[in-house]
Structures are given as structure tokens and as C-alpha cells.
N, C-alpha and C positions, 0 to 999 in steps of 0.2 A: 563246609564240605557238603551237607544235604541240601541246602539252597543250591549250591551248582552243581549234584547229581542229578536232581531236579532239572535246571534246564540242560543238561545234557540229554535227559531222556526226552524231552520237549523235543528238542532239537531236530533227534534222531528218528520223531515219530511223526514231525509234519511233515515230508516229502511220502511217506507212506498213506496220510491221510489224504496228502493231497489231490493224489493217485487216485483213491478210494473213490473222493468227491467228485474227480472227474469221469467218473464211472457213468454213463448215463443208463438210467432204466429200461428197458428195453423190451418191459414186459407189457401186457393189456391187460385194463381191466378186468378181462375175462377170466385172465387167470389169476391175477391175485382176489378174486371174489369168490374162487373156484368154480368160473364158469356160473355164478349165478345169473352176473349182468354182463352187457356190452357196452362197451364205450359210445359215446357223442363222438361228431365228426373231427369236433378238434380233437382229441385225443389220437385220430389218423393225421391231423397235419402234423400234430406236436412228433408222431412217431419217424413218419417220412422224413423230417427234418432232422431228428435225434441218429436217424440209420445213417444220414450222408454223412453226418457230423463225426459217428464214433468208427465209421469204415471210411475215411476219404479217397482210399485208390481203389474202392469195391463196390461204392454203392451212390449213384446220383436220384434225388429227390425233383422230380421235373411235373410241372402244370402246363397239362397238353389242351387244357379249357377250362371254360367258365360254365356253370350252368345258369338256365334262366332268372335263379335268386341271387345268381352272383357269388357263388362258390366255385372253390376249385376243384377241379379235376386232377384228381394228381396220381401221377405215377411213379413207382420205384423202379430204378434199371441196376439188377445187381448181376457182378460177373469182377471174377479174379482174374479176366485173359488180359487186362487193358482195354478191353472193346465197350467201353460205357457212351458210344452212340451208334447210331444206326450203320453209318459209314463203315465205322471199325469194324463193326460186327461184319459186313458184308466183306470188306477188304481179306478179316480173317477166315470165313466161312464158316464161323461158328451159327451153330443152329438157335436160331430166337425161338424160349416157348413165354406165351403172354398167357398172366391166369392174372383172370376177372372174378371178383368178389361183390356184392351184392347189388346185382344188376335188378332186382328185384330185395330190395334194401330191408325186408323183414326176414329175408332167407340169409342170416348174415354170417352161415359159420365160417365162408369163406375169409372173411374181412381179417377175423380171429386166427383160422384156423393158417394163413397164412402169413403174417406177422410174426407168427411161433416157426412156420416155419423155413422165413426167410431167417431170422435168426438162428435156427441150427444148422444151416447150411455156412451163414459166415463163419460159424465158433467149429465147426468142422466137425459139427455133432452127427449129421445126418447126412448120405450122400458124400464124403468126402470126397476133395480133387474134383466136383461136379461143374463147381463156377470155375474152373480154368478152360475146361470144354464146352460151354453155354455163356449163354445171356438170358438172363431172367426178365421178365421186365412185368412185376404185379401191380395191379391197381383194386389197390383194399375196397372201391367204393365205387361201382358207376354210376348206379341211382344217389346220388348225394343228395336233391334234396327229398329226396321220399326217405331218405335217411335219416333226415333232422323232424320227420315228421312220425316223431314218435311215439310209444304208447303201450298199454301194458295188452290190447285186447287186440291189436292188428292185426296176429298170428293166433285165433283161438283155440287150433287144431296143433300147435304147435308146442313142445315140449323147451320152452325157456327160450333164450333169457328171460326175465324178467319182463321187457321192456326191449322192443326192436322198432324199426323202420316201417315204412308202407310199400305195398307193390312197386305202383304206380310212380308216377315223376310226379311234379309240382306241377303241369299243366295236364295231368291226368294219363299219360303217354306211357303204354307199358312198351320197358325198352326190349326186351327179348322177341317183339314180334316188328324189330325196325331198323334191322340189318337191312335188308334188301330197300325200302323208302326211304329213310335218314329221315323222315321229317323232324326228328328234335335235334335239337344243336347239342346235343348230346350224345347223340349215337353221330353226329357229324363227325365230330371231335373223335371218337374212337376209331371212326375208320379213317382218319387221319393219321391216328396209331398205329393204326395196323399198316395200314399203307409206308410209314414211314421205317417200322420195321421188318413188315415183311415175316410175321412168324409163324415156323414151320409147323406150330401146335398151338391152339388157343383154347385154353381149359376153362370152361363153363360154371362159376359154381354155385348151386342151385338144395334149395330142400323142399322133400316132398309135400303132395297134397293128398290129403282125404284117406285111404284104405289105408290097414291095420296089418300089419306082417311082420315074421322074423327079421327079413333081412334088412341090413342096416348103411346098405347102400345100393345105387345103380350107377351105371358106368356108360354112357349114348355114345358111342365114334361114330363117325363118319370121314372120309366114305372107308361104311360095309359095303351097302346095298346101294349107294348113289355116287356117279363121280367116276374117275380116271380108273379104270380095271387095276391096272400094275400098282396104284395108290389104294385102290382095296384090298388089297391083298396084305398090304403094309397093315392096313388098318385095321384087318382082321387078326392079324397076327400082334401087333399094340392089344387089342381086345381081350387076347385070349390069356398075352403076359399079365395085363393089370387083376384079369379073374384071379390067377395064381396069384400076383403077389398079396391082392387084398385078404383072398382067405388061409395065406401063410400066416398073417397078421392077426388072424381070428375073427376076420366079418366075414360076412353072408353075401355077398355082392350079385349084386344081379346082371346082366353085358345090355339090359335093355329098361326103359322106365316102364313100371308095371301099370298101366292104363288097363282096365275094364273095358271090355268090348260095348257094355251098354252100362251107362254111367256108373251107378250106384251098385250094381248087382254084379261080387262075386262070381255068381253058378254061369255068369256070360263067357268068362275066359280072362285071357288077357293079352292083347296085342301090341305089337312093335310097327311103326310105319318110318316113314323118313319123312323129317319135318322139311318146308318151305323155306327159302332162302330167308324170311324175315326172322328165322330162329337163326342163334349163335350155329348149328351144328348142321343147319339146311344152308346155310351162305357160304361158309369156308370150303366142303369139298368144292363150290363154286371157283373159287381160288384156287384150287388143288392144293387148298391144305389142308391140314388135318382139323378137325372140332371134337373135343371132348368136352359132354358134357355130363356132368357129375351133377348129382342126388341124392342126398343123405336125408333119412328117415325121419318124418317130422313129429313123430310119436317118441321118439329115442330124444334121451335126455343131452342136453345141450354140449355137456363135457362130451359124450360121447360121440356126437355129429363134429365136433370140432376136433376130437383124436383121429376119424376115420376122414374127415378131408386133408385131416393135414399129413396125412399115410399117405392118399391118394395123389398129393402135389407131388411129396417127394417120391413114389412110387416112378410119377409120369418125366423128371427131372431124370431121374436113373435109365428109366427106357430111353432117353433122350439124348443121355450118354454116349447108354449102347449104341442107339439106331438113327442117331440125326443127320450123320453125313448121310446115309442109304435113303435117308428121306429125301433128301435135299437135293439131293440126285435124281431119283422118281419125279422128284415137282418139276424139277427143271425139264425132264423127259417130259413129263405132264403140259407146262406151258407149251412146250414145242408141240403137241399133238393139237393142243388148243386151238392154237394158231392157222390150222388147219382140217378145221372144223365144217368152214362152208361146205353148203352143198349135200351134208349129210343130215341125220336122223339126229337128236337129242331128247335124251327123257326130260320133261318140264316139270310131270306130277307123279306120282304114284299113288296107289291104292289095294289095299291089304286084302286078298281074295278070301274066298272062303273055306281054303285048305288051313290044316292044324297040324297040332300035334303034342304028347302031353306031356309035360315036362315035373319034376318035382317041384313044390313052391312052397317054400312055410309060411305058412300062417296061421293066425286064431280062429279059434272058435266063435260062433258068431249066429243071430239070430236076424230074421227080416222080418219084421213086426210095423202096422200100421202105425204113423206119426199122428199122437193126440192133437197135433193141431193142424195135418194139410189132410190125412187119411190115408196118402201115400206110404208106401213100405218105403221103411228106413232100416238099413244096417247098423245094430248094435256090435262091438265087437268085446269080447270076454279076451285080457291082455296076460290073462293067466294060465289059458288053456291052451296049449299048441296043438297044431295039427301038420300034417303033412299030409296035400293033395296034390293029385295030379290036374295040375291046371290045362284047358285048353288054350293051346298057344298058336295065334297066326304068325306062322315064319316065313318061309320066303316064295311069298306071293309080291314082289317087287319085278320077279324075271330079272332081276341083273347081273345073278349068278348060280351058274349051275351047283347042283352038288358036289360033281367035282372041283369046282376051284374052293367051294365051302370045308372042303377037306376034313378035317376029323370034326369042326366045330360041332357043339351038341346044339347049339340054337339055330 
């Protein structure tokens, strides 16, 4: 009798395990390390492949190129409509947002911070009912191999992993200034992407350089100040939703990257411009679509760059929700106006006048003290002492919108 209660409870427990083992993990290194380290490349193929496997009607794992050492490019297309290609998606009218992860392969919270949060959108943790109305389409890695060239001092201003990637590409090619040239076969290959999707939002994700501050993120749209009027307006109003939602969430978020009027030196101010089509965020209102691009604080510790990006995806997935057909409508107005363009005036450049204005900004405390080895003054910054200053801020010396269409915006 106990020999064969024994295998009945055998019995009755291997369809349960079985189950179990077929569980694939679906987590990243990052987090079961708690965020000390990041994963190697493979650990992105092994994932992409594990998503289509344990979602097969919600998630296809596709290699849109090769790079120069012969890696893949790979992207993830997830979406509970049916629409996992390009076609469908068009057929349906669903709004494509594409977010790009370490285009610059040491800034890597994107890689992580989207992984986590492509998975709580399948488990219907975050955002529900969001993939029946979108199509996602992330690519954890676009510098792939500046990715696998890794190291523990690549990032010395930067607060963890352990161990990230390089700027740069494998043939020294920084890809966020080669949207508009394409000279790598690697920004080829994405705008092959993009082309082939068509998407209505393409989120940027990036972590900062250099100065020392509270806030624990910035937010770049376009077009504010460049680009289709009726499509600024869009895009001001996306701007103004992500301020709100981020600091519901308890960050600090800033609508603009805090650049220093004169390198080094705080007491200059800090200004906002509109970057050149070879940036992610100057090419896209090119296309009349949208560019977001996101910048998490590279002093702030790595859990916490990798919480407030992965706020920020699903943040811009929810606004996408809301507002993707009204987008998608605009664009289409948008092309139409394009098209008829000849003959008139277009802005090619801009440049940040000498009007201001002061705004609150946190930050540290901080000395400017001669460097024992150039003699130059360098900013020390004290990461314990806060302050709150009114920074000088150049705003809208762009001329592309009056105050009134600026509307209550405070930047």
C-alpha cells in the first residue's frame, strides 16, 4: 500500500512539474543580481528567443541585421491585436511605438529596463489591455558590438553596473549622431526599421553625462520647437503628460537635457536647443513623427535608472493608448502638408538666443577649485548637500512658437 501511495503521488506531481519546468525565466541578470550587473549580448538573444517561445501569439523575435563583427540585430515585435508585422499593423491602424536600448551600449539601462518591462505588459502587470491597441516593437541593443566591448571603467562617471559596453561601435562610429548619413550598416539596418514600420513614437534611451543634480531624469520631444506646427502641439502636450506622470511616480523629471551653456561651469545656466537630424530626436520630427528621447541620471544608482526608464516606456505605451490614433491622424495631415512644401521657406538650423529665464533646478552643492594637474577650474560636486537654484534657462529662442501656442507650458 505505501509503495503505490507513493507512486500515485509521483504520478499526480509530474504534470505539475512538468508545467513548472516549462516555465522559461524571463528575468535578466540585472535583476536577479539586484541590479549590480548586466547581462552579455547573448543573454539578449537567449531572452528574444525565450519571449517568442513562451508568448507565441504575442511576441515575434526577428533579426533586422548583421553588424560589422557579425552579430545580430535583433528586434522584439510584441502586440496582443494579431498585428505582429508591419502590414497588419498598417491594415489595423494600430499605432507602432519603437524604443531603442543602447544606442550608445554603456548607457544600458534601456536593454534592462525594457525586458522588465516588456514582460509586465504580457503578464498584464502594467498597462493592461495596452498590446491589444499598439504594437511594440523594442530592440534591447543597437550598438551591439560596442556592447560586447566591455569593461568595468567605460562609464567612470557612471553609477553601475558593474561592467557595461562602449559608446562607440566596433569601427569607432557613434551611432546617435548618423540618422541623417547612415554611413554604418547599422544605422542602415534601423532605418530599414523604421521604414518598414513606420512608427508613430520612437523612444530614445539614453543616461547622462557629467553634472551632478537632484533630478533623476530628462524627457527631449520633438517636435516642440521643430517640425509640423499641429504635430507640436501634440508634442507639447505628450511633454507636459510624461512631467505629470513621472513625478506621480516620485522622480524629478526634467522636459529638457540639462546642458551647461559653457561646458563645465554651473553659474553659465543651462540651455535647451533642437538637435540635427543625425540625432534620434532632430530626424524623426523630419518624418513627422515623434522622438523621445530619455536620460536617466548617471550618478543615480543603477536599480534606480533602470526603475525610472522602465516607468518612462510604460508611461509613453499608456499615452499611446490614449493619443495614438490623434497622432496618426496629424502625421498623415503632416505628410500631406509635406508634400507640398516646394517653393516655400523651411527651418534647416536653429540657434539658442540670448533671452532666459529662471527656473527652479536641484542641485548640489559644489565648489570650482583649480585641477592639480591642468590648473583649470574643475567642479567638485558635494552629493549630500542640496540646493535649490534658480537656474538661467535659454527657452524659446527657436522662433517656432509664440507664447501663445506655448500655452500654460512653464519651459
Amino acid at each position: 500500500m505505501k509503495s503505490r501511495l507513493i507512486c500515485l503521488l509521483l504520478a499526480a506531481l509530474t504534470p505539475a512539474l512538468g508545467a513548472l519546468a516549462a516555465t522559461p525565466d524571463l528575468s535578466t541578470l540585472a535583476e536577479r543580481s539586484d541590479f549590480k550587473q548586466t547581462g552579455r549580448y547573448a543573454e539578449t538573444v537567449e531572452l528574444c528567443a525565450a519571449f517568442a517561445e513562451a508568448y507565441p501569439d504575442a511576441v515575434r523575435c526577428e533579426e533586422f541585421g548583421r553588424t560589422p563583427e557579425d552579430r545580430p540585430l535583433l528586434s522584439l515585435v510584441i502586440s496582443r491585436s494579431g498585428a505582429l508585422s508591419a502590414a497588419a499593423a498598417r491594415a489595423q491602424g494600430l499605432p507602432v511605438v519603437l524604443v531603442q536600448g543602447g544606442i550608445h551600449a554603456g548607457e544600458i539601462d534601456g536593454k534592462d529596463a525594457g525586458f522588465l518591462a516588456v514582460r509586465e505588459l504580457l503578464n498584464g502587470e502594467a498597462a493592461s489591455g495596452a498590446l491589444e491597441k499598439l504594437v511594440l516593437v523594442f530592440v534591447p541593443v543597437f550598438n551591439v558590438d560596442g556592447h560586447e566591448r566591455f569593461g568595468a571603467w567605460n562609464r567612470p562617471n557612471q553609477r553601475g553596473p558593474e561592467q557595461m559596453g562602449w559608446r562607440t561601435t566596433a569601427q569607432n562610429y557613434n551611432l546617435n549622431r548618423d540618422y541623417a548619413k547612415a554611413d554604418t550598416i547599422e544605422m542602415q539596418a534601423m532605418l530599414r526599421l523604421i521604414g518598414q514600420w513606420d512608427p508613430i513614437v520612437l523612444v530614445d534611451l539614453h543616461v547622462t553625462d557629467g553634472a551632478q543634480f537632484e533630478h533623476d531624469i530628462s524627457v527631449t520631444l520633438e517636435p516642440v520647437y521643430s517640425g509640423d506646427l499641429e504635430l507640436r502641439m501634440a508634442g507639447l502636450a505628450l511633454r507636459g503628460e510624461m512631467m505629470q506622470r513621472l513625478s506621480a511616480q516620485g522622480s524629478l523629471p526634467l522636459p529638457f537635457y540639462p546642458s551647461f551653456v559653457i561646458g563645465d561651469d554651473p553659474t553659465s545656466g543651462v540651455y535647451a536647443s533642437v538637435s540635427p537630424p543625425r540625432f534620434s530626436t532632430g530626424y524623426m520630427p523630419l518624418r513627422n513623427r515623434i522622438g523621445v528621447l530619455v536620460e536617466t541620471h548617471s550618478w543615480k544608482d543603477y536599480k534606480t535608472r533602470v526603475r525610472v526608464t522602465r516607468n518612462t516606456v510604460i508611461g509613453l505605451i499608456e499615452a499611446t493608448v490614449a493619443h495614438g490614433s490623434q497622432w496618426l491622424s496629424l502625421a498623415r495631415e503632416a505628410d500631406t502638408r509635406a508634400a507640398k512644401l516646394a517653393d516655400s521657406s523651411v527651418a534647416l538650423a536653429y540657434q539658442v538666443q540670448g533671452e532666459g529665464h529662471l527656473i527652479d533646478f536641484r542641485g548640489y552643492a559644489y565648489t570650482r577649485t583649480p585641477s592639480a594637474i591642468s590648473g583649470a577650474l574643475v567642479t567638485r560636486y558635494d552629493d549630500v548637500v542640496t540646493v535649490l537654484t534658480d537656474e538661467r534657462f535659454a527657452k524659446d529662442a527657436f522662433r517656432v512658437l509664440s507664447k501663445e501656442q506655448l500655452g500654460a507650458s512653464p519651459w
